[in-house]
N, C-alpha and C positions, 0 to 999 in steps of 0.2 A: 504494500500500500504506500501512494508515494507522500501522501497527507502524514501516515505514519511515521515518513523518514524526516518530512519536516520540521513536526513534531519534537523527533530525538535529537535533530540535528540544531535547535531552539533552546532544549534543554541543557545540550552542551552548553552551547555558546554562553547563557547565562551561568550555568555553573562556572566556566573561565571565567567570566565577569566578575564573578563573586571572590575567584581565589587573585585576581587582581589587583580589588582592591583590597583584600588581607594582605599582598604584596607591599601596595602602595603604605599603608597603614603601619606594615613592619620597617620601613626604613624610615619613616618617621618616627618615630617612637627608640629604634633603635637604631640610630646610622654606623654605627663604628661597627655595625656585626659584618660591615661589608660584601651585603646584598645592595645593586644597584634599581633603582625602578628607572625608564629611560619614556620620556613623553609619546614616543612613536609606540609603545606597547600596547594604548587605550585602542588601537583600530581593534583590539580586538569585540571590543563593547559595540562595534558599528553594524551586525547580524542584527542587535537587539529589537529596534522598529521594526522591521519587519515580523514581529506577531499579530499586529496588527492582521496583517493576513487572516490568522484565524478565527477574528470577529468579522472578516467580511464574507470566511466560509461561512458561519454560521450562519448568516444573516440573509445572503443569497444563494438560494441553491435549485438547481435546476439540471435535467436529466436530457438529455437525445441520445441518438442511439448513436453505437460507437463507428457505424462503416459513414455516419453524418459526419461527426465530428471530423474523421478522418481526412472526409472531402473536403470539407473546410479549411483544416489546416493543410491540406497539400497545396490546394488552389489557392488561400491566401500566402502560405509561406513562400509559394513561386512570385508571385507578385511583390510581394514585401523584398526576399531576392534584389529581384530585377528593380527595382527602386532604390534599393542599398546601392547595387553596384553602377547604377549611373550616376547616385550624386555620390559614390566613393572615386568616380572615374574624373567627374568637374572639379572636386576638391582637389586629386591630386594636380589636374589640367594647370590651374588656377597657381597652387601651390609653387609650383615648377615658372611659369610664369613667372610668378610674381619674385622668386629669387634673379630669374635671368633680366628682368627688366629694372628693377630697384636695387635688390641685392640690400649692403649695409648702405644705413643713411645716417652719416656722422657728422654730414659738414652743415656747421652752426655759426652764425653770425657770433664775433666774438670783437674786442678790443684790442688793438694793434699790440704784437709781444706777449701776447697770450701764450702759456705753456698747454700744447695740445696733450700731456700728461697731467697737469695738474690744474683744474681750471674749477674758479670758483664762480659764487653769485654775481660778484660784481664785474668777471669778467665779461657773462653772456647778457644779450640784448634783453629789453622788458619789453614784452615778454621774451622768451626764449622763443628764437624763430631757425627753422631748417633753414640754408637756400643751396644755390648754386652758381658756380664761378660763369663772370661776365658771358655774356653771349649763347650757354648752353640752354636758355629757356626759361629756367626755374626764376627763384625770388633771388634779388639779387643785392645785397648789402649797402646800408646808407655809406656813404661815403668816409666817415669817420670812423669805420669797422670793415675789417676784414672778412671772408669765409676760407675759413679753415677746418680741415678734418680734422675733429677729437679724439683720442686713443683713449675711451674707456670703455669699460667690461659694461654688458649689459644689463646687470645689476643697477652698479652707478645710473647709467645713462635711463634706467626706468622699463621695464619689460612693458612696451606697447606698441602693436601695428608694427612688426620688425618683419623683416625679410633676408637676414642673414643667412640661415639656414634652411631646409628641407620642411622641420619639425617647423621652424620660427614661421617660418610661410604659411604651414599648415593652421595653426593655431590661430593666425591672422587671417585669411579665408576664410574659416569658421565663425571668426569674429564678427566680419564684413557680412557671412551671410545669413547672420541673425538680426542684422540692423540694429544691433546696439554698439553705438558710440563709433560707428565705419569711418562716419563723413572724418574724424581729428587725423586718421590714418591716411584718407586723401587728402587733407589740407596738408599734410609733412609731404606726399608724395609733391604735389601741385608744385610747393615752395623746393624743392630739389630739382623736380623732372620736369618736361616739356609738359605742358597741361595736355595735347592732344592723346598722348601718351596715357595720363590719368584716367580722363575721360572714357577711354577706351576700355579698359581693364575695368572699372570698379562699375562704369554700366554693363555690360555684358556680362560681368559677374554677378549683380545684385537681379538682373535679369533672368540667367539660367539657375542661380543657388537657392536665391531667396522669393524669388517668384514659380519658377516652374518647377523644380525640383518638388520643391516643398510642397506643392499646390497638387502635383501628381501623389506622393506619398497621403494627401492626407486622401483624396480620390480613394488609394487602393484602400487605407482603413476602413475609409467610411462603407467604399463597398461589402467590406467583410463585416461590420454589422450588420449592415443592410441583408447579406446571405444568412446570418446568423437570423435574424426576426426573423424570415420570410420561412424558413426550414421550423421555427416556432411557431409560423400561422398556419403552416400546413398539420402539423401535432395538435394544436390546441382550437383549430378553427370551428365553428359549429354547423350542422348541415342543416339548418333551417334555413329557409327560400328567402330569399331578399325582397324586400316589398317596395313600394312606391317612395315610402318616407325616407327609404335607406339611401336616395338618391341626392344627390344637391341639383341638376338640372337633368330634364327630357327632351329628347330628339323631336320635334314635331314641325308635320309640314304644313305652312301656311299659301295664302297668295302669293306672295314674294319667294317662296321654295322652302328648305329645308332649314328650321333654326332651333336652335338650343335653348329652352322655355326653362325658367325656374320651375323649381316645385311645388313653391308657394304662388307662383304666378298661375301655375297652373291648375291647382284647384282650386286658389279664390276666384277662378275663372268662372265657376259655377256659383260658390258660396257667399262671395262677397254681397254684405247690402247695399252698398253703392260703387256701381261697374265705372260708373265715370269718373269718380276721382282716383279709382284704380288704375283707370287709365291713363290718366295725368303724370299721376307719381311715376310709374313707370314707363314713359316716354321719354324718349332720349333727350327733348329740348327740357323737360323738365328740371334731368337729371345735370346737363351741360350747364342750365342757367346757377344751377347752385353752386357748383363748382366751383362758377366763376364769381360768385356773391363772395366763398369761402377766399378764394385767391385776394377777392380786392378788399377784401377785412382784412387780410394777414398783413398785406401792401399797403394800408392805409395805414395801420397802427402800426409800420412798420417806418415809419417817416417823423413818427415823434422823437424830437430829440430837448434833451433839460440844457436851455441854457443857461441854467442859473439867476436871472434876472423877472421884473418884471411879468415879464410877459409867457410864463410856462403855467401859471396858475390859470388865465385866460385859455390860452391853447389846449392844457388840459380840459377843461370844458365843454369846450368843440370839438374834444374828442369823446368826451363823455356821451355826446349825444347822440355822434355818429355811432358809438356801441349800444346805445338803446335803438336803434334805429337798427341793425344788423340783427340783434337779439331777438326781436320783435317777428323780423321775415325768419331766423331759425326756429322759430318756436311754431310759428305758421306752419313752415317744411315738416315738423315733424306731427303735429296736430294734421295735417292733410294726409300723410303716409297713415297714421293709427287710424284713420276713417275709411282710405280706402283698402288697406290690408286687413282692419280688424284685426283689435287689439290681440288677440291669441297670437294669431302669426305673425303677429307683429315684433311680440315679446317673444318667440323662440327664434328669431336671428340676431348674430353677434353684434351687428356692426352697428342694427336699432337700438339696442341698449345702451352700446357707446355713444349712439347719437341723443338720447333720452338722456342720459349722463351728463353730456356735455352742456345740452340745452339746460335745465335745472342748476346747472354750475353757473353758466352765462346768465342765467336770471337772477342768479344770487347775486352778483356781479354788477347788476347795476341798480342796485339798493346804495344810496349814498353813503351809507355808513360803510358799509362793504367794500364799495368803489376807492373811498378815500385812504380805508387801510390796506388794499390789495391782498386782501384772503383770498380771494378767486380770479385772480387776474391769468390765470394760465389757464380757466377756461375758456376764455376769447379766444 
């Protein structure tokens, strides 16, 4: 059982834990018995989170049959695969690149007589700027400083966006193609290298790394849920017939040909007590004109600005009225819709509720007291 093995293999790891810190605990207590504890020892305590695991076994658990599973994991694990290996193939692409085109970038704007072994604060410019000697492209040094290549360890010089190495490349690639903190790495490049050069490299990278790579990897996951449900709708599905309700829209052919009828449209077709303002509400100029009420309320209060003065307490006013004036025709739209949908069907779709919601907020909203304190101002 493999739950078994994780199990024992949990119980370990806490027991090392525990005779750890009786370690830790002995050379404190007693250092001269010449038992060392060394800080790198604790990884051994880093297994421990993971039990957590066995509160989400218990908590979720769920059965297919094993020639399912198996399908799944063949067909996702080739997928998953072949996604690894093309963004492990642009990382290296990249990597490799990025040492041949940059390589180390040491040369720093400095003050004439500068020791390129020993160089302090006051020697480097404010801020500390990369560049590049006259004519080669890059950033090029105010006149009263020099660019000179630095000789320190990468330590000193601050591990960031390096392209020295293989490994260094690599790490900066990865950096680049998670979009945190890229762009400092092309500003040093910019200030050393030809910017077309830059330009070049770090779009085409953020391109194939951080857009499509990524974008296809999450594709394949999301597919393998998606087979995962689907293989659980088939197990748990019910064979009872599907009825008219279970539909959001029907196929029905009219004068003009073949169109897609709601389902509410479709039987307040018969039931409705009043067919005309059913028909209102849904007709297309109906629906167009609200839109465009919604668009030029959003555009209108969207032009108020406080200039502090005089004249905002005025202005506000004249916009006060223009939102009783908008409130007024939304409360209409929706008082027309519950008349000719009838209020049942009315109250079982989402978007009337929102819109009933809304209206009832905008009314509150233009209660002066309301208005002045802006408790509802986000339902306009």
């Amino acid at each position: 059982d493999r739950w078994a093995r994780f199990d024992l293999f949990m119980l370990a790891m806490h027991y090392l834990s525990v005779c750890l810190h009786l370690l830790e605990l002995f050379t404190v207590f007693w250092p001269t018995a010449g038992v060392k504890y060394e800080p790198y020892f604790g990884i051994i305590r880093s297994p421990r989170p993971f039990v957590m695991i066995r509160f989400i076994r218990s908590v979720l658990q769920f059965k297919l049959p094993k020639n399912r599973i198996k399908q799944i994991i063949k067909r996702s694990s080739q997928q998953i695969q072949n996604v690894t290996i093309f963004f492990t193939f642009f990382m290296a692409l990249y990597a490799i690149m990025g040492v041949q085109l940059f390589g180390r970038m040491d040369y720093h704007c400095v003050m004439p007589g500068t020791d390129p072994k020993n160089v302090t604060i006051k020697d480097l410019a404010i801020p500390d700027t990369m560049c590049s000697q006259k004519g080669e492209g890059g950033y090029e040094c105010p006149d009263h400083m020099q660019c000179v290549k630095l000789d320190m360890t990468a330590h000193a010089e601050g591990f960031y966006g390096m392209f020295n190495d293989f490994a260094s490349s690599l790490f900066t690639v990865y950096m680049a193609a998670s979009q945190e903190g890229w762009v400092y790495v092309l500003y040093d490049c910019l200030d050393t290298f030809p910017s077309w050069v830059c330009f070049l490299y770090f779009v085409t990278l953020i391109f194939f790394l951080a857009w499509l790579v990524k974008n296809v990897f999450i594709a394949v996951i999301t597919e393998t849920f998606a087979e995962v449900r689907v293989q659980f709708n088939e197990i748990w599905q019910t064979r009872e017939a599907a009825t008219e309700e279970d539909f959001a829209m029907k196929l029905e052919k009219t004068s003009s040909g073949w169109r897609l009828i709601e389902v509410d449209d479709y039987v307040l077709h018969t039931k409705s007590a009043n067919k005309y303002s059913l028909q209102i509400v849904t007709s297309t100029l109906f629906q167009a004109t609200m839109m465009i009420l919604v668009l030029f309320n959003a555009a209108f209060h969207a032009t108020f600005v406080y200039r502090h003065d005089g004249t905002d307490q005025h202005r506000r006013n004249i916009y006060y009225y223009a939102e009783v004036v908008f409130t007024i025709l939304f409360n209409v739209e929706t008082i027309m819709k519950i008349v000719g949908h009838s209020w049942r069907t009315y109250w079982k779709r989402g978007q009337h509720k929102f819109e009933l919601f809304m209206c009832l907020g905008s009314s509150l909203n233009i209660v002066p007291f309301f208005y002045d304190a802006n408790f509802f101002t986000y339902f306009q």
